[in-house]
C-alpha positions in Angstrom: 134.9 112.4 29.8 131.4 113.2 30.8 130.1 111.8 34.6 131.4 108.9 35.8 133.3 106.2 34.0 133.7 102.6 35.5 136.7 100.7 33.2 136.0 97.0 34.3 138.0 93.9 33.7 136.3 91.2 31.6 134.5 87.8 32.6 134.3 88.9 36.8 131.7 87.2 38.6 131.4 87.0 42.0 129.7 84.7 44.6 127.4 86.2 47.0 129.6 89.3 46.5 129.6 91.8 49.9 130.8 95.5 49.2 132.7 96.5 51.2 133.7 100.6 51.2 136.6 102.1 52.5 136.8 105.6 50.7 139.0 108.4 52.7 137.3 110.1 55.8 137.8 110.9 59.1 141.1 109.3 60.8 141.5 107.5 57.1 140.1 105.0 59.3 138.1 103.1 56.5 140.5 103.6 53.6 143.5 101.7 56.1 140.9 99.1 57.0 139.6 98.3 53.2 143.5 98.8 51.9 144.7 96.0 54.6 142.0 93.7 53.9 143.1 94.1 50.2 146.3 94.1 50.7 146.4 90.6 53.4 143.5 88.8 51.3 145.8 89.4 47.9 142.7 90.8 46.6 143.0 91.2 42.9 141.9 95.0 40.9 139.0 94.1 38.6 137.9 97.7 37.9 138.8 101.4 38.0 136.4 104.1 38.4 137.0 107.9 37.1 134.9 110.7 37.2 134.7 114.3 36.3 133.6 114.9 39.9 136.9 114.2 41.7 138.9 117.0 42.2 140.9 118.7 39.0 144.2 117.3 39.3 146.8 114.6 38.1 149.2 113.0 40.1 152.9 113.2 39.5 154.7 110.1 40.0 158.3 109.2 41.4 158.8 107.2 38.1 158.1 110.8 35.8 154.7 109.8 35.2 151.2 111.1 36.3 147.9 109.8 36.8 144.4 110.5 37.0 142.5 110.6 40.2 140.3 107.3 40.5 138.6 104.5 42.7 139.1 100.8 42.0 137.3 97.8 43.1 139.6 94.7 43.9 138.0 91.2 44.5 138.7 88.8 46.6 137.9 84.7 45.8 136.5 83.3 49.4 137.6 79.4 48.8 135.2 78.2 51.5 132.1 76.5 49.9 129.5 78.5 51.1 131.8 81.5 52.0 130.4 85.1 49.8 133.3 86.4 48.2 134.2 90.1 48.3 134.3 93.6 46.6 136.0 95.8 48.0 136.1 99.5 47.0 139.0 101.9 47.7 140.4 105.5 46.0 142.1 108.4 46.5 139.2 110.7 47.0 135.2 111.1 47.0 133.0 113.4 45.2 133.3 117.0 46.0 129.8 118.0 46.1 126.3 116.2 47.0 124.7 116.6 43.6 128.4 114.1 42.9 127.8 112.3 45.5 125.1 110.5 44.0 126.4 110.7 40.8 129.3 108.8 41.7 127.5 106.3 44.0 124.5 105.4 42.0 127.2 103.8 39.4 129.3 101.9 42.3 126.0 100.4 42.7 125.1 99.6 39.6 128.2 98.1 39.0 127.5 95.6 42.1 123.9 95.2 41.1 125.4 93.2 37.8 127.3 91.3 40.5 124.1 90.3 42.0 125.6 91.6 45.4 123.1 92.4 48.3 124.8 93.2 51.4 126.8 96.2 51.8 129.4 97.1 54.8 130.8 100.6 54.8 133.8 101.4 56.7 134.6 104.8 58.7 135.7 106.8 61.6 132.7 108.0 64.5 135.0 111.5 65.9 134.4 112.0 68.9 136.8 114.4 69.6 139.3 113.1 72.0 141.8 110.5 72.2 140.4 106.6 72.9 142.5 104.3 74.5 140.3 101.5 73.2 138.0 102.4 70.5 134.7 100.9 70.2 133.0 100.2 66.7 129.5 101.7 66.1 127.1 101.0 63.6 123.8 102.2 61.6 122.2 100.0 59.3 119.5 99.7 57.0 117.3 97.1 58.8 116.2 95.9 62.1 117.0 92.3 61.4 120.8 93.8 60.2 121.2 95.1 63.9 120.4 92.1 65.4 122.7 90.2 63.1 125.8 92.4 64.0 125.4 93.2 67.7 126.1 89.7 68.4 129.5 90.7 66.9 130.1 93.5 69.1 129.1 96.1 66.7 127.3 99.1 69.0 124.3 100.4 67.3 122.3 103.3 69.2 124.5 105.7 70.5 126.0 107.5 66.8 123.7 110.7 65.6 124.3 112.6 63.6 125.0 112.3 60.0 127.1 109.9 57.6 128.3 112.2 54.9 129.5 110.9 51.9 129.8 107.2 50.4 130.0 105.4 53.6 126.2 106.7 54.1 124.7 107.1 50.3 125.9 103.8 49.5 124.0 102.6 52.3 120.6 104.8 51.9 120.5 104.3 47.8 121.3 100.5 48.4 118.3 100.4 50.4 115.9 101.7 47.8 117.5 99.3 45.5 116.5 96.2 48.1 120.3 95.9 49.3 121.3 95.6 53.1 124.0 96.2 55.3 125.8 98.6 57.4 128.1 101.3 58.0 131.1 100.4 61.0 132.1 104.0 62.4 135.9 103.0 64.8 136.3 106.0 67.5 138.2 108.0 66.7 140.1 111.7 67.8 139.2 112.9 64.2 142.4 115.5 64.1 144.7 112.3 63.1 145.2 109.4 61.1 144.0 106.6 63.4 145.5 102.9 63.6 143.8 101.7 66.5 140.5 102.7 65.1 140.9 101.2 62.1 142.1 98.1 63.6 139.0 97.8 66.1 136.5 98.1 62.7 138.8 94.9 61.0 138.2 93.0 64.0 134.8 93.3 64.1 134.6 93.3 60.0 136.6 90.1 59.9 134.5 88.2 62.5 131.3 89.2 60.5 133.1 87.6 57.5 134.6 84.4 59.2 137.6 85.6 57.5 141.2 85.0 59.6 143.7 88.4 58.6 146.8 89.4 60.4 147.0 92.9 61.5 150.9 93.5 62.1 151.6 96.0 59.1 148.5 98.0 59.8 150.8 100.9 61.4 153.3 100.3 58.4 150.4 100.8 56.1 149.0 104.1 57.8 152.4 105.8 57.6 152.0 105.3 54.0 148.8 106.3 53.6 149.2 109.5 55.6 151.7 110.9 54.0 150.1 110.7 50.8 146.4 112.0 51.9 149.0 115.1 53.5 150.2 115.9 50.3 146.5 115.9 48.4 145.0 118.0 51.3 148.0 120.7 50.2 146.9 119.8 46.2 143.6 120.6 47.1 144.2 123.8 49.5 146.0 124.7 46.2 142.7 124.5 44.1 140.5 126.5 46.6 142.9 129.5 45.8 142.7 129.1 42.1 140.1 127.6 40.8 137.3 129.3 42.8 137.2 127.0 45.8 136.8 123.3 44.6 135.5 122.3 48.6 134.2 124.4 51.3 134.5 123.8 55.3 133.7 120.1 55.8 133.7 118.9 52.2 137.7 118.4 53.2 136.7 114.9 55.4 135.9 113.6 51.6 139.6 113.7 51.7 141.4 113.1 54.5 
């Protein structure tokens, strides 16, 4: 396999399609907010991404199998009239370097260009560094006219600097060269832990924007889940840095976890 492979179920098309991107990073707070909207909407998997830029490991199943590392798009059918429907991305991991990076997210967008998709929403954790009794969502987007749209939703544009590393941001920046809009929805978070509440302030908000009705009750079901399994690939990976010549360095982990 050479770069990045997308293996794509036949005949999809999509109305309007919105991406929506919830990758691991801090708090896993995007990865629980994508994997519930999946997950509640009975979104169906219409493609699986692999790449040779995901870290160098299989994974060993309870059944006796193994499989490769990968990402996957699963749509989602909205039945209203004039409702977009949605693509929603999900893995279990990111790119391990920048030159990956856009590697890896130049094709995600390629693949929604032939969707005709033009808005974008990228899900994520803001750490702040302490615990937050009620976390507020944050955004950065690509246009003017997007902040206006979303503030009347709640979303708090003006007070995150810094950086958005990884997919959350690149998707974002390289959708806006290709004329695509949207926004990336950072929940509070601690950083140091897999956050619920965070990831349940971003679906709030998210599913407002989309006028779409989901129940959050098995969020905290879902995160228990998802924790111990991002545990167990940060160990994988810790593995790797000893042997293979250190795969990721400092905060190339937050691809991760």
């Amino acid at each position: 396999m050479k770069g990045t492979i997308i293996i794509s179920k036949k005949g999809v098309k999509l109305k309007n399609p919105i991406l929506i991107e919830g990758l691991p990073g801090i708090g896993l707070v995007g990865k629980l907010a994508a994997e519930h909207l999946i997950k509640e909407l009975k979104a169906e998997k219409v493609a699986e991404i692999y790449s040779e830029h995901f870290p160098h490991q299989v994974l060993m199943l309870k059944k006796g199998t193994l499989r490769m590392l990968k990402n996957k798009f699963y749509a989602w059918k909205n039945p209203k009239k004039n409702g977009a429907d949605l693509l929603i991305l999900v893995g279990d991991v990111q790119a391990i370097t920048p030159e990956a990076q856009f590697e890896v997210c130049s094709r995600i967008l390629d693949y929604f260009a032939k969707m005709k998709g033009k808005r974008i929403y990228t899900l994520g954790g803001y750490g702040v560094g302490k615990i937050i009794e009620n976390p507020r969502v944050l955004g950065s987007a690509t246009h003017k006219e997007v902040v206006d749209e979303l503030k009347k939703y709640g979303v708090v544009f003006g007070e995150a600097n810094g950086s958005i590393i990884g997919a959350a941001g690149l998707l974002l920046g390289l959708g806006k060269i290709r004329k695509m809009d949207g926004a990336c929805l950072m929940g509070e978070t601690h950083g140091g832990y897999v956050d619920v509440k965070s990831a349940k302030s971003v679906l709030i908000i998210l599913t407002k924007i989309l006028n779409i009705p989901l129940d959050l009750n098995k969020l905290d079901e879902r995160a228990k889940e998802s924790e111990r399994f991002m545990k167990k690939m940060e160990k994988e990976i810790e593995k790797q840095k000893g042997i293979g010549g250190g795969v990721l360095k400092g905060d190339d982990l937050s691809y991760i976890r």
